[in-house]
N, CA, C and O atoms as a printed pandas DataFrame, in Angstrom:
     atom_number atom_name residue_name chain_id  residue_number  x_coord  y_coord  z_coord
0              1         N          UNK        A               1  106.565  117.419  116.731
1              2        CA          UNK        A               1  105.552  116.445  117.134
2              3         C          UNK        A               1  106.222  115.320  117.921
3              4         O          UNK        A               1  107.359  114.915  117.679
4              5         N          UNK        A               2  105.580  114.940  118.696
5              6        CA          UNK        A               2  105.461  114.099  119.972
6              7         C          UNK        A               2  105.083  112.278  119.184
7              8         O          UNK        A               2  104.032  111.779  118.781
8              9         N          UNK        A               3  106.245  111.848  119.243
9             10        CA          UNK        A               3  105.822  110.220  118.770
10            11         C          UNK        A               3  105.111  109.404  119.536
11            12         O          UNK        A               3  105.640  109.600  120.630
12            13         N          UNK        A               4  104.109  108.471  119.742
13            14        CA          UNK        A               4  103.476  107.878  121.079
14            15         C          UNK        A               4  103.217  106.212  119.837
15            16         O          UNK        A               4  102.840  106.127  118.668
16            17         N          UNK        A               5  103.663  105.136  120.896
17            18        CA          UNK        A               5  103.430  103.794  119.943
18            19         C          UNK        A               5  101.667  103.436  121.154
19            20         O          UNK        A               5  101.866  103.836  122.301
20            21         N          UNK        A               6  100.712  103.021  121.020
21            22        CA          UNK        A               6   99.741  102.825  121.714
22            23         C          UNK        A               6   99.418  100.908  121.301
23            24         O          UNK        A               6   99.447  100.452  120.158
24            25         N          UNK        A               7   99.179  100.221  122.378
25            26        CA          UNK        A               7   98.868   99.201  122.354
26            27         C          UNK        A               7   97.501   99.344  122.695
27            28         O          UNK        A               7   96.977  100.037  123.568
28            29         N          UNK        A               8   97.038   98.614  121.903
29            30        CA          UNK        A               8   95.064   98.697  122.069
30            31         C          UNK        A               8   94.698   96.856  122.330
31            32         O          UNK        A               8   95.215   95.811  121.936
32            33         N          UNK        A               9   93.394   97.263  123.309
33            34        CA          UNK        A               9   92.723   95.428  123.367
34            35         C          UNK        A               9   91.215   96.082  123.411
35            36         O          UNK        A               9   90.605   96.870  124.134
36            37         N          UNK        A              10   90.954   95.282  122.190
37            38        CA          UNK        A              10   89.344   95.398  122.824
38            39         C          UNK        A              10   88.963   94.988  123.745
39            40         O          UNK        A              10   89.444   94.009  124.315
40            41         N          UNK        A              11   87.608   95.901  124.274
41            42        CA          UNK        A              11   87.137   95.350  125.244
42            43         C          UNK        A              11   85.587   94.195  125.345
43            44         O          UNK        A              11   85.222   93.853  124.220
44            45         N          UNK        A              12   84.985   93.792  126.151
45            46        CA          UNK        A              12   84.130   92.910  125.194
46            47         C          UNK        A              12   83.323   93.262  124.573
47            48         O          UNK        A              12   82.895   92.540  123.672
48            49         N          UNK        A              13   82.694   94.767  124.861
49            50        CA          UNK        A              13   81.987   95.408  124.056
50            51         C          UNK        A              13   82.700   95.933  122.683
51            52         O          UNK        A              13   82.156   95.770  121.591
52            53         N          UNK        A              14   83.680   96.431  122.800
53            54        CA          UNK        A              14   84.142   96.344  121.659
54            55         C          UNK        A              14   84.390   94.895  120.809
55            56         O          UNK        A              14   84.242   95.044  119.596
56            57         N          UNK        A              15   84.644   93.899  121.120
57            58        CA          UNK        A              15   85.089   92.752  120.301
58            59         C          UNK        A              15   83.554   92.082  120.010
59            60         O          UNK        A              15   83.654   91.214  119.142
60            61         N          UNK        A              16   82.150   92.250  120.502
61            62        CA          UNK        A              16   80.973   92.256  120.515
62            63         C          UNK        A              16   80.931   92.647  119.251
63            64         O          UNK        A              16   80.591   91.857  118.370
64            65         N          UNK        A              17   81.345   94.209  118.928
65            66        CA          UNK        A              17   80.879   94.736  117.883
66            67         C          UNK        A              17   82.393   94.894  117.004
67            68         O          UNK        A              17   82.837   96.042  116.959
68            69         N          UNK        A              18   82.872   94.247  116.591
69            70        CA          UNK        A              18   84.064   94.047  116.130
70            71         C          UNK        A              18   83.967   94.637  114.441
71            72         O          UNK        A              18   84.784   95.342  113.849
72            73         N          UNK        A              19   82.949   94.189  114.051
73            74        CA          UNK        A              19   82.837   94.476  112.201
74            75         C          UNK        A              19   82.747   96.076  112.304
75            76         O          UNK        A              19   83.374   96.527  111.345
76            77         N          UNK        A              20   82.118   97.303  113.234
77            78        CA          UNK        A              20   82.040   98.292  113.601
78            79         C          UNK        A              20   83.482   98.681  113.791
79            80         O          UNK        A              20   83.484   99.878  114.078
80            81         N          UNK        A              21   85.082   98.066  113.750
81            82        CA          UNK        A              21   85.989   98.865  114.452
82            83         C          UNK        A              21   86.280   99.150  113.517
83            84         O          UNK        A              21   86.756  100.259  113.759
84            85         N          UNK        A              22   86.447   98.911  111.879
85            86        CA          UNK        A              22   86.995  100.040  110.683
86            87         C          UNK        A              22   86.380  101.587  111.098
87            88         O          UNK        A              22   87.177  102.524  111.150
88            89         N          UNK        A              23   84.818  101.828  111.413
89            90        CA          UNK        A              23   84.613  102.363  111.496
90            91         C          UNK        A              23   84.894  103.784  112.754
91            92         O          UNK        A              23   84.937  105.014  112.712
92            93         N          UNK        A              24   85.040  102.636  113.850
93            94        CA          UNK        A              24   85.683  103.533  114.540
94            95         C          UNK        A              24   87.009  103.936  115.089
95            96         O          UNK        A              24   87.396  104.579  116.064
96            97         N          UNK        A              25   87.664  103.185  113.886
97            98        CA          UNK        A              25   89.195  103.196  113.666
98            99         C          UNK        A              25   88.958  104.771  112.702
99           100         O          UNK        A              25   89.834  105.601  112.944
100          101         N          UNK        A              26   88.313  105.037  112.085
101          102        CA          UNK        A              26   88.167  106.040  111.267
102          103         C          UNK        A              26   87.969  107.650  112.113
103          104         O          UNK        A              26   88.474  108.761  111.953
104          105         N          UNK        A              27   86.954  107.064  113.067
105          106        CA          UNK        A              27   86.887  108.277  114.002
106          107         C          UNK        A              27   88.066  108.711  114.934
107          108         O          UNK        A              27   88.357  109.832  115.349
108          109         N          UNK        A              28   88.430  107.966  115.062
109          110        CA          UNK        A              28   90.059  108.138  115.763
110          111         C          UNK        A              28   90.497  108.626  115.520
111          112         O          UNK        A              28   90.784  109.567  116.260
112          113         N          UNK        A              29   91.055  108.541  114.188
113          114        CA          UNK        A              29   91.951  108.867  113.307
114          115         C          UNK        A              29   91.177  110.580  113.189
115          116         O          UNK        A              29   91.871  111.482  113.659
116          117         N          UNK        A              30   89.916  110.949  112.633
117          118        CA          UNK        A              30   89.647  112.192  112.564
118          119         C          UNK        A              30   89.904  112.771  114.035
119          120         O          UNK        A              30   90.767  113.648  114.012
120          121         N          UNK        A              31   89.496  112.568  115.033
121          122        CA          UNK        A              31   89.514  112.649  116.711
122          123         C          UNK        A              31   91.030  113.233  116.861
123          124         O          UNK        A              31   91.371  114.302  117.367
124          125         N          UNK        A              32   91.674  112.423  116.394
125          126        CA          UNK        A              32   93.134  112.777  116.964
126          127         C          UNK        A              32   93.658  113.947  115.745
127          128         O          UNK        A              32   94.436  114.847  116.060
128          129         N          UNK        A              33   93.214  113.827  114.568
129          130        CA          UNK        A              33   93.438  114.981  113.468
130          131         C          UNK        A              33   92.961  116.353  114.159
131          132         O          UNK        A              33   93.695  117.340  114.209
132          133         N          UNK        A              34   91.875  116.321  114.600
133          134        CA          UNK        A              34   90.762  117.291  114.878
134          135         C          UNK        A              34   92.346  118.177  116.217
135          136         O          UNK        A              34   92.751  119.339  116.270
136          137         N          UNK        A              35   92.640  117.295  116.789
137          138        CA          UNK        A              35   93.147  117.481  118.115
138          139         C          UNK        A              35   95.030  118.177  117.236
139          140         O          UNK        A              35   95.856  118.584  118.053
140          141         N          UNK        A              36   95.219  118.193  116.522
141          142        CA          UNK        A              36   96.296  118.425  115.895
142          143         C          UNK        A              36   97.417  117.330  115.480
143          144         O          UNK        A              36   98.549  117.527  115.038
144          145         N          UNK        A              37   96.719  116.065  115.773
145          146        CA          UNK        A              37   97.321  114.701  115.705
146          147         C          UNK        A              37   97.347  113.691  114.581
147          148         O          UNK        A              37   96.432  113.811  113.766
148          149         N          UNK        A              38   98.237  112.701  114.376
149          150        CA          UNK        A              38   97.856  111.662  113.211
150          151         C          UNK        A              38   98.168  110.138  113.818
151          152         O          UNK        A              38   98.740  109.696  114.814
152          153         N          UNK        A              39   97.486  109.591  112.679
153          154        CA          UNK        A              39   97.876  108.398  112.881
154          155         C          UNK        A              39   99.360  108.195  111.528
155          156         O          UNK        A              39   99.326  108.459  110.326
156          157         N          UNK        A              40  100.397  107.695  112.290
157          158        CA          UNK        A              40  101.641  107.197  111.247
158          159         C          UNK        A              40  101.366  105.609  110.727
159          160         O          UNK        A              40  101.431  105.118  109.600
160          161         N          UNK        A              41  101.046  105.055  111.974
161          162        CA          UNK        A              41  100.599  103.612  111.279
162          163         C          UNK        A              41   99.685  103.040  112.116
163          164         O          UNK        A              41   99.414  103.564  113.197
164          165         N          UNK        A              42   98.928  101.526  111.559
165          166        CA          UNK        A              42   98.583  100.629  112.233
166          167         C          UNK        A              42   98.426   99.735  112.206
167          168         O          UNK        A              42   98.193   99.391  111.047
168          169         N          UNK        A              43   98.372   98.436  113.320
169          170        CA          UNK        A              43   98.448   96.963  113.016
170          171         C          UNK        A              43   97.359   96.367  113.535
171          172         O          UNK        A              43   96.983   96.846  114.605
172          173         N          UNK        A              44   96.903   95.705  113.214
173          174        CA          UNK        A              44   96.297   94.283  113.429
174          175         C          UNK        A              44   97.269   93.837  113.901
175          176         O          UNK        A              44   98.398   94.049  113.458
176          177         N          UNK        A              45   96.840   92.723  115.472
177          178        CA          UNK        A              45   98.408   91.832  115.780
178          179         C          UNK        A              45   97.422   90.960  115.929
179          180         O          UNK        A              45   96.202   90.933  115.764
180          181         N          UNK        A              46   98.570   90.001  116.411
181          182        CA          UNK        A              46   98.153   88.867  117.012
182          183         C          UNK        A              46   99.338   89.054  118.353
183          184         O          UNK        A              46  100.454   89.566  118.436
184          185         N          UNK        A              47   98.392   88.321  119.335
185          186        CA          UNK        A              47   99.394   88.155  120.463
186          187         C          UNK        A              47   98.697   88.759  121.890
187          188         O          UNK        A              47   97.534   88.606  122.263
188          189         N          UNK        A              48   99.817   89.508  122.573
189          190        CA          UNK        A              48   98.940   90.150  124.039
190          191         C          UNK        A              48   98.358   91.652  123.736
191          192         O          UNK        A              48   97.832   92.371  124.586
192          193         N          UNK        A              49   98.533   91.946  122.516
193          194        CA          UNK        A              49   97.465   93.308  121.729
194          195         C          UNK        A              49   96.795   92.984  120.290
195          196         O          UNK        A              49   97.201   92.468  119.249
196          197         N          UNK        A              50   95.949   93.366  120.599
197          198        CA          UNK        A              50   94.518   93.196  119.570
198          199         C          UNK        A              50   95.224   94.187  118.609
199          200         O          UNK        A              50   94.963   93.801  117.469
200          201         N          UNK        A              51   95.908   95.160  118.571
201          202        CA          UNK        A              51   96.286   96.218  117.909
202          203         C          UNK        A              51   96.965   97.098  117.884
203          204         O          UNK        A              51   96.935   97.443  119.065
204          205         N          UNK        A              52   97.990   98.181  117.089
205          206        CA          UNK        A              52   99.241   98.951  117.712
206          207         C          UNK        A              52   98.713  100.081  116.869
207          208         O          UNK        A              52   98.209   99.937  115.755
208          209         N          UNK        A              53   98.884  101.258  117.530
209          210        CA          UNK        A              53   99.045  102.006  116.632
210          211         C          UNK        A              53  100.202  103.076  116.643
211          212         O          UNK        A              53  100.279  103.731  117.682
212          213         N          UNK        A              54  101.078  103.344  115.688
213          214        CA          UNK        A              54  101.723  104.751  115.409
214          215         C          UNK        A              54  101.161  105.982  115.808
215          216         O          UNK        A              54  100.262  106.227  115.004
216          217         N          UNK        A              55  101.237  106.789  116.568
217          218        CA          UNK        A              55  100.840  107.839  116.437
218          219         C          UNK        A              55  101.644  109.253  116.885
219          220         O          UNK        A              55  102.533  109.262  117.737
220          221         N          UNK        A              56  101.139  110.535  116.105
221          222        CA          UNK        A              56  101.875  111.515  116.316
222          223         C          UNK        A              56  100.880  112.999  117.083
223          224         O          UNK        A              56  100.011  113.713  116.582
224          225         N          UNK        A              57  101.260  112.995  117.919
225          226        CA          UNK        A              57  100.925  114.343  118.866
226          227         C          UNK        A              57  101.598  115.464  119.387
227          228         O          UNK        A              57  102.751  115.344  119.800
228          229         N          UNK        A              58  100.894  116.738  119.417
229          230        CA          UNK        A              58  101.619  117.969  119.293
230          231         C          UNK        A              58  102.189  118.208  120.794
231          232         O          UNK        A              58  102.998  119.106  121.030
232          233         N          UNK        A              59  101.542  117.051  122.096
233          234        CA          UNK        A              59  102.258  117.219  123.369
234          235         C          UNK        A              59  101.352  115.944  123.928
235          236         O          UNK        A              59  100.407  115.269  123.520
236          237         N          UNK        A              60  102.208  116.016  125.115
237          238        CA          UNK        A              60  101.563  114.579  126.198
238          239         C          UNK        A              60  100.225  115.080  126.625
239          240         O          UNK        A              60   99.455  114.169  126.928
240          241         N          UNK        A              61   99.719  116.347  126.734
241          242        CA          UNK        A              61   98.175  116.483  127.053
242          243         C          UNK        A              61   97.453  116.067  126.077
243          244         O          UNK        A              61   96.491  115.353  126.363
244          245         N          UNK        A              62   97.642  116.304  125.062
245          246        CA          UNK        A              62   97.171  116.397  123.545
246          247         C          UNK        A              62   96.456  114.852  123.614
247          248         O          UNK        A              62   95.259  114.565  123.575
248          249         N          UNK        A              63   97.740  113.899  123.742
249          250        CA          UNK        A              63   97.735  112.674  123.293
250          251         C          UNK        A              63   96.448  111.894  124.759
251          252         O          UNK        A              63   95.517  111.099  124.627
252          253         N          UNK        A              64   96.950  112.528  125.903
253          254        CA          UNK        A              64   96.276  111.936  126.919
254          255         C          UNK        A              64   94.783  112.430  126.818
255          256         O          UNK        A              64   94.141  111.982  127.768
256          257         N          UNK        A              65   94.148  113.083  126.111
257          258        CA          UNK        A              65   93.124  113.665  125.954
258          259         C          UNK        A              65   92.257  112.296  125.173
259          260         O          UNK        A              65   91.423  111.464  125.531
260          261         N          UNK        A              66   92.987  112.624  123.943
261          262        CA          UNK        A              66   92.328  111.701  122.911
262          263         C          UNK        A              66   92.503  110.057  123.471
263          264         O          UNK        A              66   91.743  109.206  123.009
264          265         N          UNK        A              67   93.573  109.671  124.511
265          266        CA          UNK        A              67   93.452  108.397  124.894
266          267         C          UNK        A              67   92.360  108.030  125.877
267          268         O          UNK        A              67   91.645  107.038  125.728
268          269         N          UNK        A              68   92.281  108.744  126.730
269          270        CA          UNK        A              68   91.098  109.244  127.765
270          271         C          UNK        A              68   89.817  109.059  126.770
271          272         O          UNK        A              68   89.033  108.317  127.361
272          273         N          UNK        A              69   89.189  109.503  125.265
273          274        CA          UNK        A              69   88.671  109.904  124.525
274          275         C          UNK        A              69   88.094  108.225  124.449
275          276         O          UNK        A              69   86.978  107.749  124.659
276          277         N          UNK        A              70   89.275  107.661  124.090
277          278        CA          UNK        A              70   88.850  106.011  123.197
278          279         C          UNK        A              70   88.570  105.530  124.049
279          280         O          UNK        A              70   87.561  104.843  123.890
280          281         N          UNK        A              71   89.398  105.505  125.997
281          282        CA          UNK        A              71   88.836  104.428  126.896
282          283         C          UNK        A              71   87.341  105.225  126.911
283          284         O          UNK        A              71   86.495  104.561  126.312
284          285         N          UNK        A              72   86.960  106.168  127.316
285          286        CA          UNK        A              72   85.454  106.445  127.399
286          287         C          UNK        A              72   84.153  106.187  126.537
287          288         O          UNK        A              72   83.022  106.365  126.988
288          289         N          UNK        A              73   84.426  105.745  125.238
289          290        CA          UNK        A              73   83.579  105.005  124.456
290          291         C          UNK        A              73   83.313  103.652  124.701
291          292         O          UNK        A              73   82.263  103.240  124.208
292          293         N          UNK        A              74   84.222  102.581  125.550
293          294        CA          UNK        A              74   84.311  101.477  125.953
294          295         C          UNK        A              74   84.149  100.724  125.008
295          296         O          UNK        A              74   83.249   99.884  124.981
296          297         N          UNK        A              75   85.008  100.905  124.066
297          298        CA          UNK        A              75   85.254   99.829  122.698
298          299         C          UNK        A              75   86.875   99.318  122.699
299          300         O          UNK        A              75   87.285   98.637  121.759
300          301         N          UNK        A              76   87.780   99.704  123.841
301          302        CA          UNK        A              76   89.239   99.733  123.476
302          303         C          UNK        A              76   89.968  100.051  124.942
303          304         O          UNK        A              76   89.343  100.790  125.703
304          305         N          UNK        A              77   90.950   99.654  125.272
305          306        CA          UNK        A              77   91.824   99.801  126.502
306          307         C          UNK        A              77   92.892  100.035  125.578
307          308         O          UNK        A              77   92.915   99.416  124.515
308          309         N          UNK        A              78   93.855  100.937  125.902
309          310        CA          UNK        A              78   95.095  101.440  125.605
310          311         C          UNK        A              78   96.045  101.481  126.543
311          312         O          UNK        A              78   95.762  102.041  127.602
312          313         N          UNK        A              79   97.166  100.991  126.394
313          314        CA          UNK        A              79   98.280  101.672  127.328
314          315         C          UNK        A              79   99.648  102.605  125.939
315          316         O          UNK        A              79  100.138  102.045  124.959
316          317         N          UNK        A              80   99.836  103.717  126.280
317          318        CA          UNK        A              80  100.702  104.353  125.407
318          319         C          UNK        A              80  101.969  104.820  125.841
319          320         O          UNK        A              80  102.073  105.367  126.939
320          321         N          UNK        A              81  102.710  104.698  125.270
321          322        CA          UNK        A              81  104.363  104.583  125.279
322          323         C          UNK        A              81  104.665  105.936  124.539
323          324         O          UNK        A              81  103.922  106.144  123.579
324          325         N          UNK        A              82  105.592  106.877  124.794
325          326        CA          UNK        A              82  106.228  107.900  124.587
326          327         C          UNK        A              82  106.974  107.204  123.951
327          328         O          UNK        A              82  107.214  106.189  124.605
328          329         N          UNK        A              83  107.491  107.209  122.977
329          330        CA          UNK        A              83  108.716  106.524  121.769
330          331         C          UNK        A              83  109.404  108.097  121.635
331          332         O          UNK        A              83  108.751  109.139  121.583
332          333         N          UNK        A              84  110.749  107.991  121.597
333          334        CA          UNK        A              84  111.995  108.935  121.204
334          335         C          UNK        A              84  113.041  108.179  120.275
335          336         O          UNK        A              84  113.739  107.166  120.305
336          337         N          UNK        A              85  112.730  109.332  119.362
337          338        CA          UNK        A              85  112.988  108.747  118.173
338          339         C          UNK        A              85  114.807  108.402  118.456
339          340         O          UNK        A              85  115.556  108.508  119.427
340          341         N          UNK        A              86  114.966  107.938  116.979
341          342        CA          UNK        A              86  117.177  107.490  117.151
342          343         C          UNK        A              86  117.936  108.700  117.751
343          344         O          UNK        A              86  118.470  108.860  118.848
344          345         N          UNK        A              87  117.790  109.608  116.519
345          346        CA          UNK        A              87  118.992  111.156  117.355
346          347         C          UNK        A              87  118.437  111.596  118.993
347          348         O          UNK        A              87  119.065  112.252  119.824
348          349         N          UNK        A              88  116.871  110.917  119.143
349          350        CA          UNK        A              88  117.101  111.932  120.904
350          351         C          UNK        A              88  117.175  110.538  121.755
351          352         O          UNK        A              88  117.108  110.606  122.982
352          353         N          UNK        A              89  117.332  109.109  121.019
353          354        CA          UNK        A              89  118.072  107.857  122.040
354          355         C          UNK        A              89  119.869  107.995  122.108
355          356         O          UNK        A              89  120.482  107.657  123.121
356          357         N          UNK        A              90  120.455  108.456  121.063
357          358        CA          UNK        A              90  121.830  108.783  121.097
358          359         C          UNK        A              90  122.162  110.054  121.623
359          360         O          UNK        A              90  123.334  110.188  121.974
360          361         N          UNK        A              91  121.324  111.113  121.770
361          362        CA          UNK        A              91  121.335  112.351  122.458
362          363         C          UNK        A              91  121.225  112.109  123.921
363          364         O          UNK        A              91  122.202  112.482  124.571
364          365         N          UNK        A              92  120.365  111.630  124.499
365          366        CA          UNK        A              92  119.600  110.934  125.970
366          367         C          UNK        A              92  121.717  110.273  126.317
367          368         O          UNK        A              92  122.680  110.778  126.894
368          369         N          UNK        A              93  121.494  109.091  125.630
369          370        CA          UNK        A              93  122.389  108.327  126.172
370          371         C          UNK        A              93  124.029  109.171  126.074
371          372         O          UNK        A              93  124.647  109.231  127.137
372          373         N          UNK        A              94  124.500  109.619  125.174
373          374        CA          UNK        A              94  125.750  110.758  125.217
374          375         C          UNK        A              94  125.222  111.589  126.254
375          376         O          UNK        A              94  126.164  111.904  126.981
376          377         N          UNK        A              95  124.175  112.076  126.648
377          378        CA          UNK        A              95  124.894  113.113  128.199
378          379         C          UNK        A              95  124.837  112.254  129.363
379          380         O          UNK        A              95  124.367  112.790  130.366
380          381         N          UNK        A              96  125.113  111.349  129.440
381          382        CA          UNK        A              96  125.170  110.173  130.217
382          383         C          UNK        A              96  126.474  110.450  130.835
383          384         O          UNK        A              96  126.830  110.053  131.945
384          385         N          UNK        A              97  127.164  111.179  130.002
385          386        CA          UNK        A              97  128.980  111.536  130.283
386          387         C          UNK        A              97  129.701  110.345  130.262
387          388         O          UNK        A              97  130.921  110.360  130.428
């Protein structure tokens, strides 16, 4: 599995209906299960993201599907980060030669 860290902001329709995002924090979470995916974690922030989430996917289509998925409900903007985990940042950087 494919690690991805996702920064989320609501959008105003989403922050409109804000008491509604447990709920569709829930569908996500099934959405991306359904898709062969999980959620590892998530935050509440404060700062330049409304929210982070952990997540794990079986490939970059996989993940771009279900991100595609959340901007099209128009409750959430995402930008998502490919995270590689420690052994493939010390793997990456040793064939560096």
């Amino acid at each position: 599995m494919t690690t991805y860290i996702m920064l989320v902001n609501w959008t105003e329709v989403g922050v409109k209906n804000v008491r509604d995002s447990p709920k569709r924090l829930d569908g996500a979470k099934k959405a991306l299960a359904d898709m062969g995916g999980s959620f590892k974690a998530f935050y509440l922030t404060m700062g330049d993201c409304d929210m982070v989430a952990v997540c794990e996917a079986p490939d970059d289509a996989v993940m771009a599907r279900f991100t595609l998925g959340l901007g099209m409900a128009g409750n959430v903007r995402t930008r998502t980060l490919k995270a590689f985990p420690e052994a493939a940042y010390r793997e990456i950087i040793n064939s560096l030669g």
